[in-house]
C-alpha positions in Angstrom: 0.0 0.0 0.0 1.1 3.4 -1.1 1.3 6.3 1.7 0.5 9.4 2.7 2.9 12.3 2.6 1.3 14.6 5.7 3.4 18.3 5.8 2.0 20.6 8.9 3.4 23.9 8.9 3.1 26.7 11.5 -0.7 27.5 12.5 -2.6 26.5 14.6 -5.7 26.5 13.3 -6.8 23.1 12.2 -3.5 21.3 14.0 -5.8 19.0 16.4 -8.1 18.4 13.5 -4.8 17.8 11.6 -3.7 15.2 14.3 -6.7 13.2 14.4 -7.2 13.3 10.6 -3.7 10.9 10.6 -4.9 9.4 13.4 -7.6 7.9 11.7 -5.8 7.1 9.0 -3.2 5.1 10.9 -6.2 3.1 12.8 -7.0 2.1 9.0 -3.1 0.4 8.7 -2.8 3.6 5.9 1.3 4.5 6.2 1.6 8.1 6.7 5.1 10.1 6.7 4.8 13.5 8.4 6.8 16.1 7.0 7.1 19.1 9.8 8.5 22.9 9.1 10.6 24.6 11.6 7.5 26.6 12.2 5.5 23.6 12.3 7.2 21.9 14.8 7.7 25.0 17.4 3.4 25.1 17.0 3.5 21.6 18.2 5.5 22.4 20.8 3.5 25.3 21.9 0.1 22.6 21.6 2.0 20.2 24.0 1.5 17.7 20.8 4.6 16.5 19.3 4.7 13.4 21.8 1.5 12.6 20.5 2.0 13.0 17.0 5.3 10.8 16.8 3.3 8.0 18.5 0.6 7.8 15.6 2.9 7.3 13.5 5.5 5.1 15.1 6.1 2.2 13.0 7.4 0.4 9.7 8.6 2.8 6.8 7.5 4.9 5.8 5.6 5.4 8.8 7.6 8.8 10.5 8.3 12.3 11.9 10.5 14.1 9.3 11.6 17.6 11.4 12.5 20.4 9.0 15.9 21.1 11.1 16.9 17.2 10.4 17.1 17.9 6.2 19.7 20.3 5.7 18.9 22.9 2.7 18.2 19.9 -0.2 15.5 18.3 1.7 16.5 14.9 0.8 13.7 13.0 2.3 11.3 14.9 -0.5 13.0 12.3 -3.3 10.6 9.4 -1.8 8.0 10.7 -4.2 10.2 10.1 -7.3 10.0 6.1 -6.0 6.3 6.2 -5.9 6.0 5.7 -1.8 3.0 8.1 -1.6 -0.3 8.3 -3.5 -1.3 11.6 -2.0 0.6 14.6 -0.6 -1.6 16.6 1.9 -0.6 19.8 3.3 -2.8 20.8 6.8 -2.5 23.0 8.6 -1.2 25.3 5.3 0.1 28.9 6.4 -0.4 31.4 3.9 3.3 31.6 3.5 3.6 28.2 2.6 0.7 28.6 0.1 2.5 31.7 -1.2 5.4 30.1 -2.1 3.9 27.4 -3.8 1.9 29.6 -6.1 4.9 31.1 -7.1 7.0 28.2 -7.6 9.5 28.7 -4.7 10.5 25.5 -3.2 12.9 26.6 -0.4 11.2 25.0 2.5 10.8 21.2 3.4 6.9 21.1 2.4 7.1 23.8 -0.7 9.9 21.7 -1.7 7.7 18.5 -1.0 4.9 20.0 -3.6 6.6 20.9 -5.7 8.3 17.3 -6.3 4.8 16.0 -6.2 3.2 18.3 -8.7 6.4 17.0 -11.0 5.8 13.8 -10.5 1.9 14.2 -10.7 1.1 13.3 -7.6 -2.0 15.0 -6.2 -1.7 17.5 -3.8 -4.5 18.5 -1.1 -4.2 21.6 0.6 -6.0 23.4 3.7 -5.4 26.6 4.2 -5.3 28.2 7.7 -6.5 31.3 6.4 -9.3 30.3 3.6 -12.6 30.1 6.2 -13.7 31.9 9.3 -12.5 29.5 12.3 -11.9 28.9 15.8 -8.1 28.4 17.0 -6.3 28.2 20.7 -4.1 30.2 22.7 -2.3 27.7 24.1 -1.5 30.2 27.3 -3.0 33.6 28.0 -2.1 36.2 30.7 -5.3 38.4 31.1 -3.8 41.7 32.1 -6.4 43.5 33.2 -6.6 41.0 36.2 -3.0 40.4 36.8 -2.2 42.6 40.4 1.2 42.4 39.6 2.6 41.1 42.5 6.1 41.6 44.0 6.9 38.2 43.7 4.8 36.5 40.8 4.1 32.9 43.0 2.9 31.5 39.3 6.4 32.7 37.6 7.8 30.9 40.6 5.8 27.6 39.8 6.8 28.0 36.5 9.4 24.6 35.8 10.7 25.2 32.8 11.8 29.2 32.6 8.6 29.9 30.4 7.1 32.2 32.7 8.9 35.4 34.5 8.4 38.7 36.3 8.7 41.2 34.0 8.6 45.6 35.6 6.9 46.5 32.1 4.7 43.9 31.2 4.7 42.5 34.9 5.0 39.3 33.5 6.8 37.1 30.1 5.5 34.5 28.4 7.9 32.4 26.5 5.6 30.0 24.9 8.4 27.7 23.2 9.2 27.1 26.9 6.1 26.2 28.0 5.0 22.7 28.3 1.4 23.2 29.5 1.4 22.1 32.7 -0.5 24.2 34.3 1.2 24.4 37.2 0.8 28.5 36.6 -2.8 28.5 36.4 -2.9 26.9 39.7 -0.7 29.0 41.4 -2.2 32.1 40.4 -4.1 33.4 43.4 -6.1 36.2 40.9 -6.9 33.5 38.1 -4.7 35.8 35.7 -3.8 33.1 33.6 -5.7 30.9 31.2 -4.8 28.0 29.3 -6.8 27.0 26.1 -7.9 30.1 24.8 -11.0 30.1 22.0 -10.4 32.8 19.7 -12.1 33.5 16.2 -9.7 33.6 12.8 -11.4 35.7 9.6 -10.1 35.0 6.5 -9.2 38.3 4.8 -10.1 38.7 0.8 -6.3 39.5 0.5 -5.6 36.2 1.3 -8.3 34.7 0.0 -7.0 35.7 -3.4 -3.8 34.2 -2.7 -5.2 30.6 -1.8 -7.3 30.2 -4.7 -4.8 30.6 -6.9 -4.0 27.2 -6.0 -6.4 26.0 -8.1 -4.7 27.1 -10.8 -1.9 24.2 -10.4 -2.6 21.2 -12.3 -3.0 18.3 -9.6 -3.5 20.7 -6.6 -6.5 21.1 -4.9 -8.0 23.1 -2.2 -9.8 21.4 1.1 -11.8 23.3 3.8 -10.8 21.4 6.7 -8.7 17.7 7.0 -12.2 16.1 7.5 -12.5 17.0 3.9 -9.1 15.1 3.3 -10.6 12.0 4.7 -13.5 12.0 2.6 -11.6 12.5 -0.8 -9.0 9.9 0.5 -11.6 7.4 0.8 -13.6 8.3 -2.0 -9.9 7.6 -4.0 -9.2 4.2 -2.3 -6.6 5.2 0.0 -8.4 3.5 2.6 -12.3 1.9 2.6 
């Protein structure tokens, strides 16, 4: 059985959907490489979900993690397409800089690099845009300023394990989120509730960049997904999995 080529680059809107998207195919024995961008991989990070991601796809090749900061500047990894080891390429969560340098040919980056091999090759290519429909995303951690007190001696900056959270005179308090490994130790110590984890927010799509994605459709072979539930369907309705 042919794979799935999977790149996530760095939003995260649609990253959990993304996740459970391969999920699902895994549970169907469908091999799935995951190709991750430098940006990618610090939004897993940020999501607490790169543990999680490398144990779906744990197993026998081509089943695997491909990090960005493991390729060098060739991308060698990319090739596999050239020896027919996927049938689809999919690209979700798709940051409008990723979809802008694919409309313009520029393959400089692990996953522009991967579509652009698989347009060469003809291998179709499915891509969600983070930016295409109005959404819900996370914060993964929020300080709510307005209710911090701004304590001498910030007790949840104090809690804080891993250096991602410090008292600050300005800003009475830093967040380094590439630090943080949502623990929520913070949010616990916090004796005002200044600190949230998990934050709903809304994304609108802008007609600027609305522009931009849809000249996607232009590209023989590419096309253009709402959401990686969409992906699932049109993998199934192409026999990648029953």
């Amino acid at each position: 059985m042919k794979g799935v080529a999977w790149a996530i680059t760095g939003s995260g809107v649609f990253i959990n959907e993304s996740l459970q998207a391969i999920r699902a195919l895994r549970s169907r024995n469908v091999p799935v490489t995951v190709f991750v961008s430098r940006a990618g991989e610090e939004v897993l990070k940020m999501y607490g979900m790169i543990r999680l991601l490398e144990e779906l796809v744990r197993g026998e090749y081509p089943n695997e993690v491909v990090y960005e900061r493991d390729e060098g500047h060739s991308f060698p990894k990319t090739g596999r397409l050239y020896k027919g080891v996927y049938s689809f390429v999919v690209v979700s969560p798709a940051t409008t800089n990723t979809v802008a340098k694919i409309v313009h040919g520029i393959a400089d980056s692990l996953v522009s690099n991967l579509v652009s091999h698989a347009i060469k090759t003809g291998t179709p290519v499915l891509v969600v845009p983070s930016d295409l429909v109005e959404t819900t995303s996370r914060i993964p951690l929020l300080v709510d300023r307005d209710v911090c007190e701004s304590c001498s001696s910030c007790v949840a900056s104090t809690a804080c394990p891993t250096g991602a959270m410090s008292r600050d005179q300005v800003f009475k308090v830093r967040v380094d989120l590439l630090k943080c490994v949502l623990c929520g130790l913070c949010v616990e110590a916090c004796p005002y509730g200044a600190i949230k984890l998990n934050v709903e927010i809304r994304v609108n799509p802008h007609p600027y960049y609305v522009g931009i994605i849809n000249r996607l459709t232009e590209i023989p072979g590419v096309r253009v997904l709402e959401n990686p539930n969409r992906v699932l369907d049109v993998l199934r309705e192409r026999g990648v999995y029953a």
